[in-house]
C-alpha positions in Angstrom: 120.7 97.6 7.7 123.5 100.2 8.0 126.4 99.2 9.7 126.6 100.8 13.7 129.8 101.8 13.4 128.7 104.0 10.8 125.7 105.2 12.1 128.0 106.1 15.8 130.6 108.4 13.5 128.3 109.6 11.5 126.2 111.0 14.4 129.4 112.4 16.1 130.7 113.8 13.2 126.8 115.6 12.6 127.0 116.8 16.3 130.7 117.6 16.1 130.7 115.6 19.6 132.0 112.7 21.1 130.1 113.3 24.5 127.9 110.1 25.6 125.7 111.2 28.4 125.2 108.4 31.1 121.5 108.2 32.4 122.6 106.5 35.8 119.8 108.1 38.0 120.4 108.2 41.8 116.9 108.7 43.8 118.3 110.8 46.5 120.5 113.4 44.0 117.0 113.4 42.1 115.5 117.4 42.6 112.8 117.5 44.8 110.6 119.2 43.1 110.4 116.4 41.2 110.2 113.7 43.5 107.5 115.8 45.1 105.3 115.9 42.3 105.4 111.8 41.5 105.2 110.8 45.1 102.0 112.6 45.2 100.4 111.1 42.3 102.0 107.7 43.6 102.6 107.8 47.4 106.3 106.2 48.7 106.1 103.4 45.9 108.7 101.5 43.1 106.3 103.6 40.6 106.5 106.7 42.4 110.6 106.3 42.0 110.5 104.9 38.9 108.3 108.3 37.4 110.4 110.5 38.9 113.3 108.7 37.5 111.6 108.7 34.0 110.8 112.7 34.2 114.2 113.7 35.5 115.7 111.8 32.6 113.5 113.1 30.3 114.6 116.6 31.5 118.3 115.7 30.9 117.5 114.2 26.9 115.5 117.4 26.3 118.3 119.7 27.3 121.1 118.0 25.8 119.9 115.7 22.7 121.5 118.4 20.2 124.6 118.5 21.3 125.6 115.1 21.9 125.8 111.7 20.0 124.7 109.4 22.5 123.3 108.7 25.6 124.0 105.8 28.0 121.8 104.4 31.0 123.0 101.8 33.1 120.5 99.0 34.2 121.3 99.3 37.7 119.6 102.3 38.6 116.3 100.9 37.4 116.3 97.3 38.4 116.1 98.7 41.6 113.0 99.8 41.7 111.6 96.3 40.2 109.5 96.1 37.2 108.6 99.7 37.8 112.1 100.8 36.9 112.8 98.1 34.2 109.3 100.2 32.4 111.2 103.2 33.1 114.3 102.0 31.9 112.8 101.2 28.1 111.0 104.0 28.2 114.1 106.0 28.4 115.3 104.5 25.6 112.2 105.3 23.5 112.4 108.9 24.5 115.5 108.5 23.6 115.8 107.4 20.6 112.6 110.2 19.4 115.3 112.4 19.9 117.4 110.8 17.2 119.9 109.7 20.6 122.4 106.4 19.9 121.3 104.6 22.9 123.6 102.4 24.5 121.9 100.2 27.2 124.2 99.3 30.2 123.9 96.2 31.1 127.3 93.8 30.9 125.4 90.9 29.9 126.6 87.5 29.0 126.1 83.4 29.3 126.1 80.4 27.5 125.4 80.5 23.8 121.4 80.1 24.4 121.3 82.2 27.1 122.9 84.8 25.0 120.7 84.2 22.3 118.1 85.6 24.4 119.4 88.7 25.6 120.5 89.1 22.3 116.9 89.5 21.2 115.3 91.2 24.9 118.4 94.0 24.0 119.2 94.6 20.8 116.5 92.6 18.3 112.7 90.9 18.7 111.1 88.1 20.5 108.2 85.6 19.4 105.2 86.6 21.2 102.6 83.9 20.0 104.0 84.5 16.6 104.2 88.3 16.6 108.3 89.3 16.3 108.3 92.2 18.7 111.1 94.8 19.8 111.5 94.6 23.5 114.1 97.6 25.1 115.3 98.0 21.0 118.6 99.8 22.1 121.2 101.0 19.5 123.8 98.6 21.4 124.9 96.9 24.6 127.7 96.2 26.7 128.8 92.9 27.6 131.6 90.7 29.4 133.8 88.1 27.2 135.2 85.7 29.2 132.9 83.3 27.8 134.5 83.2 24.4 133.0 83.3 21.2 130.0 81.2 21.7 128.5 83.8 24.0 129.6 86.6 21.7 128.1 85.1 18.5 124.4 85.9 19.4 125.3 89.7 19.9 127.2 89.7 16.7 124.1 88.0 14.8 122.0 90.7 15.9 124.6 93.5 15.0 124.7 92.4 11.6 121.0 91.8 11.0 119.3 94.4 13.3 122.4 97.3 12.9 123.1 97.4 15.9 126.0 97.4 18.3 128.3 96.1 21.3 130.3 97.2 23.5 133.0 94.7 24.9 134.8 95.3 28.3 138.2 95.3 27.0 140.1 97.3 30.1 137.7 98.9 32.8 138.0 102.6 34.5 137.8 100.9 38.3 141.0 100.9 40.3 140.5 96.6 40.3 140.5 96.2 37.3 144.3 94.9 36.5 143.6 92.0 39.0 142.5 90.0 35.6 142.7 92.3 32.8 146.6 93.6 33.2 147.3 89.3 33.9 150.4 88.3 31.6 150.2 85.6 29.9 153.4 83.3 28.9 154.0 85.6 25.6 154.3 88.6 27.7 150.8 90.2 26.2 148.2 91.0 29.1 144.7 89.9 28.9 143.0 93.2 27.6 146.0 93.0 24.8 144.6 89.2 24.5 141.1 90.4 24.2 141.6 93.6 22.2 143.2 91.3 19.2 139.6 89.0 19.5 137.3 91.9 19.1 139.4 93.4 16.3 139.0 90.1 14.4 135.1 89.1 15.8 134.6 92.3 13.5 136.6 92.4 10.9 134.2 91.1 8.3 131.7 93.8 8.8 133.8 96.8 8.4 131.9 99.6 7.8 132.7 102.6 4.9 133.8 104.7 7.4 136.4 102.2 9.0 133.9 100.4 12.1 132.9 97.5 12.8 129.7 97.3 15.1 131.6 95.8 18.0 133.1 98.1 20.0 135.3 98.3 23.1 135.0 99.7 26.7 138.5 101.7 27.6 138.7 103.4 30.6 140.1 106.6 30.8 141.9 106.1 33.8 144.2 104.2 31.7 145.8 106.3 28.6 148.8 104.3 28.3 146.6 101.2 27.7 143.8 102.8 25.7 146.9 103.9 23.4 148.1 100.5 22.9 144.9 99.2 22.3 144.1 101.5 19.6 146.9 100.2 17.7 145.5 96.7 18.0 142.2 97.8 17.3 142.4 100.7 14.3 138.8 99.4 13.6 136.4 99.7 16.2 134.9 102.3 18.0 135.5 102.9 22.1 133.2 103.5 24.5 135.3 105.4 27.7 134.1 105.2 31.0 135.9 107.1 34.0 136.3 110.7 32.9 135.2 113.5 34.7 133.9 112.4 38.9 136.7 109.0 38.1 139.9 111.4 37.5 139.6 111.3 34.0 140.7 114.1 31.9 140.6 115.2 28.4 144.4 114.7 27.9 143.8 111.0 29.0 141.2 110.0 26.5 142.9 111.7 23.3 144.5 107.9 22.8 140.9 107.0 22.4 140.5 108.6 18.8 141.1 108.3 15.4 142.1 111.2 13.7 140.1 111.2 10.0 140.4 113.9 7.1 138.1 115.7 8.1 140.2 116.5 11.2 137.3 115.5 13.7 137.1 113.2 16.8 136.5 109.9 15.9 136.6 106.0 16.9 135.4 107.0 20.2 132.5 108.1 22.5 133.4 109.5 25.8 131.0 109.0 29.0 129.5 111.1 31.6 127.4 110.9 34.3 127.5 112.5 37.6 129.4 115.4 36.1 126.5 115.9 33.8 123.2 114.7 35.2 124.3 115.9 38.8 126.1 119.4 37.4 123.3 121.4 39.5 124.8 120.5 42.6 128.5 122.0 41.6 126.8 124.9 39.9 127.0 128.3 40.8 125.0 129.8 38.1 122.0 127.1 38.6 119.7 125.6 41.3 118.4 121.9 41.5 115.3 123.7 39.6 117.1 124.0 36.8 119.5 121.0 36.8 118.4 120.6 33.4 120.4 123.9 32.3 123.0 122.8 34.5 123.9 119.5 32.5 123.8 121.6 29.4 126.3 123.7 30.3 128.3 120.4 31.8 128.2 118.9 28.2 128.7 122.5 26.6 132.1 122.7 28.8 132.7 118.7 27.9 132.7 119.1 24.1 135.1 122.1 24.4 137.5 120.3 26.4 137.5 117.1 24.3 137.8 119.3 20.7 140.6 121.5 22.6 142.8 118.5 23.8 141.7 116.7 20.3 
């Protein structure tokens, strides 16, 4: 299996993008045309939601799938509407990944080493169904919490290596909170993301791919420059994933401690998200109605990738 960290640069560098779309679908922001058309197929249901849900984010991988790398959607907006949504939300990711899309499913997960085991294979690899090995959501990687050590990270890892696919650590988080734990001191003087940024780099290093990844990544807010910067010194080999730009006050100049140069001279080691500003860009847009909120997110990544390549 190739190595994700390769697969994630090589699609960037294809796309000459480091734009990861977040698929974070809110019911109410939903067009209405849309809504209209699934409720009357379904009346005021979980499945009417959930296919309206499923069509607008069909709408938003049509009109951007070319020009970006990856796409993102977070577990939350799906669980809500019960097993309806949970369809919806693997379904995205199939569509998704027709598309040729890196998917990255959402969902912080973590426990105990069995219980990790398990969403280990529901996530990224197969389960045993009366003997059959079958893919479940299949996604390209997850995200997931560490502060269970090692033992709850080896089942992800085991499934990187022998499925090729990825994580995505929380390392040091876009939300305003997030120093409460993460920016804690310890008696050396290092914080706990420093702490947790020199695990990751060595939970990889033996699977160091030939362009320079390993297939666990970190999440780096982009609220935070001066700690992404330091963190990509302690972590020259894995790829970040950077919430918090765009609607969270990040900006391109905050996120350029993010990447990796190469020789090529194109943005690297990192994949920036965006949701509202992308999947939402109709309702800011002058040029296009909620009719054609598809148009609008392409324009929103269009506008993204220039930023990003400028401040790059």
């Amino acid at each position: 299996m190739k190595n994700f960290g390769d697969r994630l640069y090589e699609a960037c560098v294809e796309k000459n993008s480091a734009v990861c779309v977040g698929l974070d679908p809110r019911l109410d922001k939903i067009p209405l045309h849309i809504k209209e058309k699934a409720i009357s197929k379904n009346k005021n249901t979980f499945k009417a939601a959930a296919e309206a849900v499923l069509e607008f984010n069909k709408g938003i991988i049509d009109a951007v799938y070319d020009l970006v790398p990856a796409v993102k959607p977070q577990i939350a907006f799906y669980e809500m509407f019960a097993e309806e949504g949970i369809r919806v939300f693997r379904e995205t990711i199939e569509y998704a990944k027709s598309k040729c899309l890196i998917t990255i499913a959402d969902v912080k997960r973590n426990d105990i080493g069995s219980t990790a085991q398990a969403y280990a294979h529901a996530f990224l690899g197969v389960v045993d169904l009366f003997g059959e090995k079958v893919k479940v959501f299949d996604a390209d990687a997850v995200t997931i919490t560490p502060y269970l050590g090692w033992d709850g990270i080896k089942p992800f890892m085991e499934a990187c290596i022998k499925y090729g696919k990825g994580i995505f650590i929380l390392v040091k988080t876009s939300n305003p909170s997030s120093g409460d734990v993460q920016d804690l001191c310890m008696k050396d003087s290092r914080s706990v993301y420093e702490i947790m940024g020199h695990y990751i780099e060595s939970w990889g290093a033996d699977d160091i791919g030939k362009n320079g990844f390993s297939p666990i990544g970190a999440v780096v807010g982009a609220t935070y420059p001066d700690q992404a910067k330091k963190l990509r010194e302690i972590m020259p080999n894995s790829f970040f994933l950077v919430p918090g730009y765009g609607a969270q006050g990040g900006s391109a100049k905050d996120v350029k401690n993010c990447f990796i140069k190469d020789t090529r001279d194109v943005m690297t080691g990192a994949i920036i998200n965006s949701s509202r500003e992308i999947i939402f860009a109709y309702e800011k847009s002058e040029k296009y109605g909620e009719k054609d909120y598809d148009k609008a997110a392409r324009e929103a990544v269009e506008k993204m990738n220039e930023d990003l390549r400028k401040a790059f």
